[in-house]
Every structure is written in structure tokens, then in C-alpha cells.
TORPA-4810 file (N, C-alpha, C, O; in nm, 3 decimals):
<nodes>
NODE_1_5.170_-2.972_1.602_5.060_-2.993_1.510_5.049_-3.141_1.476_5.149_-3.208_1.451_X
NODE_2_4.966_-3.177_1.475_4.891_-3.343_1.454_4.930_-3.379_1.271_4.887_-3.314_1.176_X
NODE_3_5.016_-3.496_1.263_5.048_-3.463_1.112_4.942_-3.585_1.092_4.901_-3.663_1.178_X
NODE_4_4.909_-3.578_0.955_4.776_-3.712_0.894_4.836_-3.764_0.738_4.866_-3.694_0.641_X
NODE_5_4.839_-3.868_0.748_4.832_-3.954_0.645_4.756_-4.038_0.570_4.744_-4.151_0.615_X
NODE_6_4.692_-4.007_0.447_4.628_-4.095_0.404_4.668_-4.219_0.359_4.784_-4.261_0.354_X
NODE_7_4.542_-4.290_0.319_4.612_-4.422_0.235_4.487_-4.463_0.222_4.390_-4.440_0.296_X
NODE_8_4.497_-4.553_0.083_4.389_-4.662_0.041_4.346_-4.610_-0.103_4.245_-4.656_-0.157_X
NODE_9_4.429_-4.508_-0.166_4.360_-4.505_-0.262_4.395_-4.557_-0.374_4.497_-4.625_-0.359_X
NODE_10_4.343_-4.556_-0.519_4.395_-4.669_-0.604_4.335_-4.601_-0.752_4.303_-4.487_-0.784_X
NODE_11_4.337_-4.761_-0.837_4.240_-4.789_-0.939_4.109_-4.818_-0.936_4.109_-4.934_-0.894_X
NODE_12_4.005_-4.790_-0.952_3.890_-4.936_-0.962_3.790_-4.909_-1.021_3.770_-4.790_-0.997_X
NODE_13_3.708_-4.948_-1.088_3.633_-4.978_-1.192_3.515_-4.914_-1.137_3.487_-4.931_-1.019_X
NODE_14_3.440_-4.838_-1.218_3.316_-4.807_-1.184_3.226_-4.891_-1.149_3.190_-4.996_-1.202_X
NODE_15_3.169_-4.803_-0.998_3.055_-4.975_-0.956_3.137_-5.024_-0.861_3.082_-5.114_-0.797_X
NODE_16_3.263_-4.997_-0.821_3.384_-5.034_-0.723_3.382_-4.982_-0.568_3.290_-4.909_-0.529_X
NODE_17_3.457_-5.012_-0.506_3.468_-4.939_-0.347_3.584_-4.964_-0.330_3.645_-5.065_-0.365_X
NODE_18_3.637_-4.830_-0.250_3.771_-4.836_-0.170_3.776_-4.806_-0.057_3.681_-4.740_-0.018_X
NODE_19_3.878_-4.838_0.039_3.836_-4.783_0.141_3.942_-4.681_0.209_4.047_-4.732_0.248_X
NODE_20_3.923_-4.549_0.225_4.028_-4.482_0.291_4.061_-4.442_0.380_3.973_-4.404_0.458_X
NODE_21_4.214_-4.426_0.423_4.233_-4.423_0.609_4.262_-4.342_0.603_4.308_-4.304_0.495_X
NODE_22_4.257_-4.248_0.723_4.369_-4.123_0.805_4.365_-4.110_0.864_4.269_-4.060_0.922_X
NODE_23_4.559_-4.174_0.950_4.631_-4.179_1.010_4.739_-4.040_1.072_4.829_-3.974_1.018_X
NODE_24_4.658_-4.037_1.251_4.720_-3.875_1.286_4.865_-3.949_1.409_4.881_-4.046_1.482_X
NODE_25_4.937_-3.830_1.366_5.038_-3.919_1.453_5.039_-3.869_1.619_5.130_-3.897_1.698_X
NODE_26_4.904_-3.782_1.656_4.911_-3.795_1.760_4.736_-3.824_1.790_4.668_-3.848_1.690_X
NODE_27_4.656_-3.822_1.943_4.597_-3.886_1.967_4.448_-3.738_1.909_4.468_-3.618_1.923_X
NODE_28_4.320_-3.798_1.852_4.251_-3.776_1.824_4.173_-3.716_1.935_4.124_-3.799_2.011_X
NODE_29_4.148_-3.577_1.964_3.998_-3.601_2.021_3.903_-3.561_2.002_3.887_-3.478_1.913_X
NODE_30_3.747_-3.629_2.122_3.638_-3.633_2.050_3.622_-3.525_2.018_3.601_-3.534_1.897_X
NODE_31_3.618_-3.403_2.051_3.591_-3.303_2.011_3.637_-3.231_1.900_3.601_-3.119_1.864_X
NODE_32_3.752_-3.336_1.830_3.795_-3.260_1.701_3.697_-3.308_1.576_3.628_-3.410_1.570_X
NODE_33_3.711_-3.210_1.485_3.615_-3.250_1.391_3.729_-3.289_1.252_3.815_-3.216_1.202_X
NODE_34_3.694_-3.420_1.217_3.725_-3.477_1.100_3.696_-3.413_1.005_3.617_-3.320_1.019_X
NODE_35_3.752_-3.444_0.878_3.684_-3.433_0.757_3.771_-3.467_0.584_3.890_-3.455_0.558_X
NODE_36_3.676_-3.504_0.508_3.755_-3.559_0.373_3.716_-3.459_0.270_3.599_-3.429_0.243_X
NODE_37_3.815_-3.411_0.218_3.771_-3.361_0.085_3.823_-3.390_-0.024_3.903_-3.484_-0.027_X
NODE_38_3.798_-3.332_-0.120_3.876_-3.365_-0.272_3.874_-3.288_-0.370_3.810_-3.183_-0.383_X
NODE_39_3.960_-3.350_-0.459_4.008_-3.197_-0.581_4.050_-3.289_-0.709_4.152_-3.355_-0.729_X
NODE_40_3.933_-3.269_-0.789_3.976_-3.311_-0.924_4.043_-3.224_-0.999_4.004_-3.108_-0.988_X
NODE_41_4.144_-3.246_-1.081_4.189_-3.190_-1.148_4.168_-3.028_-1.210_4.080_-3.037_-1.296_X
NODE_42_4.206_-2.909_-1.200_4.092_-2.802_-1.284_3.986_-2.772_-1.202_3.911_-2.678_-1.226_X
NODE_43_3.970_-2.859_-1.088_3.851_-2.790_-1.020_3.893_-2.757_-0.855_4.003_-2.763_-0.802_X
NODE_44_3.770_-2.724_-0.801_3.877_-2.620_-0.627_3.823_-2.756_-0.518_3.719_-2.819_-0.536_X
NODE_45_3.895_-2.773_-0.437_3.839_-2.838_-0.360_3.713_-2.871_-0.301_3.650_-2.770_-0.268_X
NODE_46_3.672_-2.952_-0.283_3.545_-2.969_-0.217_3.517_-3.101_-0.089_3.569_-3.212_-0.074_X
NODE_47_3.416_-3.031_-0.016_3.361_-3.118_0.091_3.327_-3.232_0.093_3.207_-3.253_0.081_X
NODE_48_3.410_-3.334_0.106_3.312_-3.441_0.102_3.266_-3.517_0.212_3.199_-3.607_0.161_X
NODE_49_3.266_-3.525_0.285_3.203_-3.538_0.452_3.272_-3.536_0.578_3.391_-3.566_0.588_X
NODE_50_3.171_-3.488_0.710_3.251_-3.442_0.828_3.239_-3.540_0.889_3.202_-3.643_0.834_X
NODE_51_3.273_-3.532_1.033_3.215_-3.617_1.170_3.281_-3.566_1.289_3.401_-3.561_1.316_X
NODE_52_3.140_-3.517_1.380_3.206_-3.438_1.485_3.220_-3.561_1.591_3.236_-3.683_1.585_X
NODE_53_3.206_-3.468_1.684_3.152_-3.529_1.850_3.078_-3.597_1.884_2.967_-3.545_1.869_X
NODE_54_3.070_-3.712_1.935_2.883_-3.822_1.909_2.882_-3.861_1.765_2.775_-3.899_1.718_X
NODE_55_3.019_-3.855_1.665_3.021_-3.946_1.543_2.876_-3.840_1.491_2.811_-3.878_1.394_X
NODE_56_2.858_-3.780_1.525_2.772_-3.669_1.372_2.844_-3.662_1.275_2.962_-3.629_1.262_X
NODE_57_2.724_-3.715_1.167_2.771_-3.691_1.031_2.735_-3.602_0.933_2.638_-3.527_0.937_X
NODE_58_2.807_-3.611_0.852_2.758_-3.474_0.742_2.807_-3.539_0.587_2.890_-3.629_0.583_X
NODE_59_2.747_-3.483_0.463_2.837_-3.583_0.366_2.742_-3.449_0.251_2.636_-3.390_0.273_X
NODE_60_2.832_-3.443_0.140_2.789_-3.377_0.000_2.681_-3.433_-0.058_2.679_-3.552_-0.091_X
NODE_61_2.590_-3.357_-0.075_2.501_-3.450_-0.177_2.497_-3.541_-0.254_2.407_-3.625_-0.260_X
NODE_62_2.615_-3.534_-0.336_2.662_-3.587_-0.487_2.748_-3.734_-0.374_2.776_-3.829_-0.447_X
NODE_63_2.778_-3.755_-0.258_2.816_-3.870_-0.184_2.666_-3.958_-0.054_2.677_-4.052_0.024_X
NODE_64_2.559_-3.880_-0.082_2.481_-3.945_0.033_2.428_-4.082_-0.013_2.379_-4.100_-0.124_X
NODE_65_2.439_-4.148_0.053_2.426_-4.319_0.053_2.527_-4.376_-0.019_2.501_-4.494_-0.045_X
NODE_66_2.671_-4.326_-0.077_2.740_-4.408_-0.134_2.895_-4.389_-0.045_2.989_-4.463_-0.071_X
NODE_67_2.904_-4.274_0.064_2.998_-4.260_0.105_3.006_-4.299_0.247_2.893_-4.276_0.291_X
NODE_68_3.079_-4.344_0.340_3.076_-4.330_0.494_3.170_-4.313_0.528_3.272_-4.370_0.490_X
NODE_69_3.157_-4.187_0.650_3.270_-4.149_0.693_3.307_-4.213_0.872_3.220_-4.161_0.942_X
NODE_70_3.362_-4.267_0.926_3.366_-4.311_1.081_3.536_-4.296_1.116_3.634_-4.292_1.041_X
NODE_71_3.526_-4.291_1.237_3.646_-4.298_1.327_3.657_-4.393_1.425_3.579_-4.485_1.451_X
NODE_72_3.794_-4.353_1.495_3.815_-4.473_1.546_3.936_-4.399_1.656_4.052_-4.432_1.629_X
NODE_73_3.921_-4.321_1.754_4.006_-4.235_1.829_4.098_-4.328_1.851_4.212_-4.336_1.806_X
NODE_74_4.038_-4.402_1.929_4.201_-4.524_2.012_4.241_-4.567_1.896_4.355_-4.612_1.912_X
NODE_75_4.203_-4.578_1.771_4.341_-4.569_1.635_4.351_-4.510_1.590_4.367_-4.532_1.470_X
NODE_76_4.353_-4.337_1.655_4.380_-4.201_1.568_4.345_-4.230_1.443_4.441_-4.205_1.369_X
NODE_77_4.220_-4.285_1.362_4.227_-4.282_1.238_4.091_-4.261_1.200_4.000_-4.310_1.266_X
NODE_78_4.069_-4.190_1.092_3.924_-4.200_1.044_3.929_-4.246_0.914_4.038_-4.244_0.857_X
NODE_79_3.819_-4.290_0.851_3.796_-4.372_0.736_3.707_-4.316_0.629_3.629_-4.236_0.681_X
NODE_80_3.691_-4.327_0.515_3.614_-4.300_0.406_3.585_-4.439_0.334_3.669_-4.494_0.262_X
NODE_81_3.466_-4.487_0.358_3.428_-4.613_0.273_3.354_-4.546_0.168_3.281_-4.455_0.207_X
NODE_82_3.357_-4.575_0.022_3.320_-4.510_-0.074_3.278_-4.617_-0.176_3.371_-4.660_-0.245_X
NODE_83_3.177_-4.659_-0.195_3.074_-4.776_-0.293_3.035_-4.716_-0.405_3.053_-4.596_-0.424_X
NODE_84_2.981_-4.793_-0.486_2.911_-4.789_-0.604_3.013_-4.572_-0.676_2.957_-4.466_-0.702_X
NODE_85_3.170_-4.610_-0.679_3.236_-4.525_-0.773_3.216_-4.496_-0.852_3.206_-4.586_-0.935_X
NODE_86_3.195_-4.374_-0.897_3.200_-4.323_-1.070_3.308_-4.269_-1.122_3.406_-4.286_-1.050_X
NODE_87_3.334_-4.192_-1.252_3.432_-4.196_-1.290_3.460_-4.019_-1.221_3.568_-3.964_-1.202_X
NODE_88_3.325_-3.966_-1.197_3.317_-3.840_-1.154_3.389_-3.777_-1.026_3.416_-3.661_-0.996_X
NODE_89_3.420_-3.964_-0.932_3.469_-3.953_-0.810_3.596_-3.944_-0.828_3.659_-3.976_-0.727_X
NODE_90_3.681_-3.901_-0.949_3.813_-3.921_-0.974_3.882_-3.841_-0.902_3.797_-3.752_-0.900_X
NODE_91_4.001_-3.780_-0.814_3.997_-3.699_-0.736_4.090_-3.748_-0.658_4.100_-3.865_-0.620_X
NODE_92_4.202_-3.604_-0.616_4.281_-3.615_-0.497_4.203_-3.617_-0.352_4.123_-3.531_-0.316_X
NODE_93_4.239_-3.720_-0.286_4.136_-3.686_-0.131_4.235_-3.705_-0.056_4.339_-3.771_-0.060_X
NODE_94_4.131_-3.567_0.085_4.248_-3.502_0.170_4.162_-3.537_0.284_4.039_-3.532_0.286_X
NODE_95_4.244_-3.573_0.381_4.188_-3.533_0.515_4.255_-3.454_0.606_4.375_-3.444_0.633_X
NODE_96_4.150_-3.398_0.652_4.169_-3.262_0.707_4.113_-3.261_0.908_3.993_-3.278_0.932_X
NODE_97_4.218_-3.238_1.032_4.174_-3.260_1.126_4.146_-3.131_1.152_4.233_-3.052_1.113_X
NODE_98_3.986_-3.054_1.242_3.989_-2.919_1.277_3.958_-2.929_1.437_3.857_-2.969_1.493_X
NODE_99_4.077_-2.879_1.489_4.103_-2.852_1.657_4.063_-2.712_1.726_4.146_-2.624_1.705_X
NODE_100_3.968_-2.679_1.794_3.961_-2.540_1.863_4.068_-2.550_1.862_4.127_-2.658_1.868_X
NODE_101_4.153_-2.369_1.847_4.250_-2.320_1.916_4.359_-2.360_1.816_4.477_-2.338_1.842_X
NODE_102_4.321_-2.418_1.706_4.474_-2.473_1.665_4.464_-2.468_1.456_4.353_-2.475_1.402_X
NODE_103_4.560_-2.459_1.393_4.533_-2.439_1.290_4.499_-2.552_1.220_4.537_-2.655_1.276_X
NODE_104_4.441_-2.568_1.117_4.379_-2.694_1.084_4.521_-2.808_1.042_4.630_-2.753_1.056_X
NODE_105_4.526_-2.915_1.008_4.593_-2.958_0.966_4.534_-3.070_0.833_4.415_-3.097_0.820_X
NODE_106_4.629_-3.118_0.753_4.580_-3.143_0.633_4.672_-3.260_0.601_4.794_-3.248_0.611_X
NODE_107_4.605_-3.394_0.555_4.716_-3.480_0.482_4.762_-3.426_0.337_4.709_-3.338_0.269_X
NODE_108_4.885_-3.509_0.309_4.899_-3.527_0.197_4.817_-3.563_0.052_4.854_-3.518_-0.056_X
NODE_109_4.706_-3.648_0.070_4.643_-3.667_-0.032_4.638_-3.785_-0.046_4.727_-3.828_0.027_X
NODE_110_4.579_-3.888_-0.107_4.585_-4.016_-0.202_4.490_-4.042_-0.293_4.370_-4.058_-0.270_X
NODE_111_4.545_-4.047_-0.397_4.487_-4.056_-0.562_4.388_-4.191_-0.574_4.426_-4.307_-0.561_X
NODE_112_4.240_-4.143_-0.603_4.136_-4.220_-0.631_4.127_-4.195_-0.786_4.131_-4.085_-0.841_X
NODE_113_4.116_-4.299_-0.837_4.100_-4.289_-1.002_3.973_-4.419_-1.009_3.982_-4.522_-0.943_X
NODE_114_3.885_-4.396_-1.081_3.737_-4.467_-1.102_3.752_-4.456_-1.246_3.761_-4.342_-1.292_X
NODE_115_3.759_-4.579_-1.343_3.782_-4.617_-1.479_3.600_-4.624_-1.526_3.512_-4.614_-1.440_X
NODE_116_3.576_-4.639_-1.650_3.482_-4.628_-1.673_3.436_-4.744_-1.754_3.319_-4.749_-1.793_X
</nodes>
């Protein structure tokens, strides 16, 4: 199973951007489908954008024009650039790799906190 690691997440001020990675420790392919989600506190996880095959994208409402999601196979890693933060974006974010044939796999998490 493909293990993933996030990173990049932090403090930052509303009106802020961070940018987040995930790192698979084996090789990506195109055909797998990415994806980021998140879980505030008290609440259930949620979608916050995909990217298949041909870099198709997909993203939550409550993230369109402030989120981007891209990859980068030859650096097993995909990214979450996330602009103009609110405090609403506060939230554990996960990335999640989904492989035909194989069970999904899931990072650990890294803590985004947006101050107000």
C-alpha cells in the first residue's frame, strides 16, 4: 500500500495562503485519483478537491477560486495551494490516494489553523 504524507500546514492570518504537499512513498499513477479533504473539529469529513487523469479537476464549492489542487507524478506528490483563508478553513487536511483494485490509502493529516 502507497503510504502519504502531508506537510505545509500551519498558522496564518485570514486573507493568508499555505501551501500543502502529499508525499507517496511509492510512484503515483496517472490513473490514480488524488484527493484532499478535511475535518474540523465536531464536524465529518469533507471533500475538498480531486484530480484525476489529464489533471481533471474537481473542488467544493465553499473552495472554487480560492483552492488549487495539482500534481506532480515524477515527485509522487500532489499539492493544495489555498489563498485568501478564512477562519472557516480551520481544519485537519487529509490526502487521500484512490487506486483501481486497491484500498484507498490516507495520510496522516496536517493542521491548518486561519486566525481571525
Amino acid at each position: 500500500q502507497v503510504q502519504l504524507v502531508e506537510s505545509g500546514g500551519g498558522l496564518v492570518q485570514a486573507g493568508g495562503s499555505l501551501r500543502l504537499s502529499c508525499a507517496a512513498s511509492r510512484t503515483i499513477f496517472s490513473t490514480d485519483v488524488m484527493a484532499w479533504y478535511r475535518q474540523a473539529p465536531g464536524k465529518q469529513r469533507e471533500l475538498v478537491a480531486t484530480i484525476t487523469s489529464g489533471n481533471s479537476t474537481n473542488y467544493a464549492d465553499s473552495m472554487k477560486g480560492r483552492f488549487t489542487i495539482s500534481r506532480d507524478n515524477a515527485k509522487k506528490t500532489v499539492y493544495l495551494q489555498m489563498n485568501s483563508l478564512k477562519p472557516d478553513d480551520t481544519a485537519v487536511y487529509y490526502c487521500k490516494l484512490k487506486r483501481v483494485g486497491f484500498v484507498d490509502s490516507w495520510g496522516q493529516g496536517t493542521q491548518v489553523t486561519v486566525s481571525s
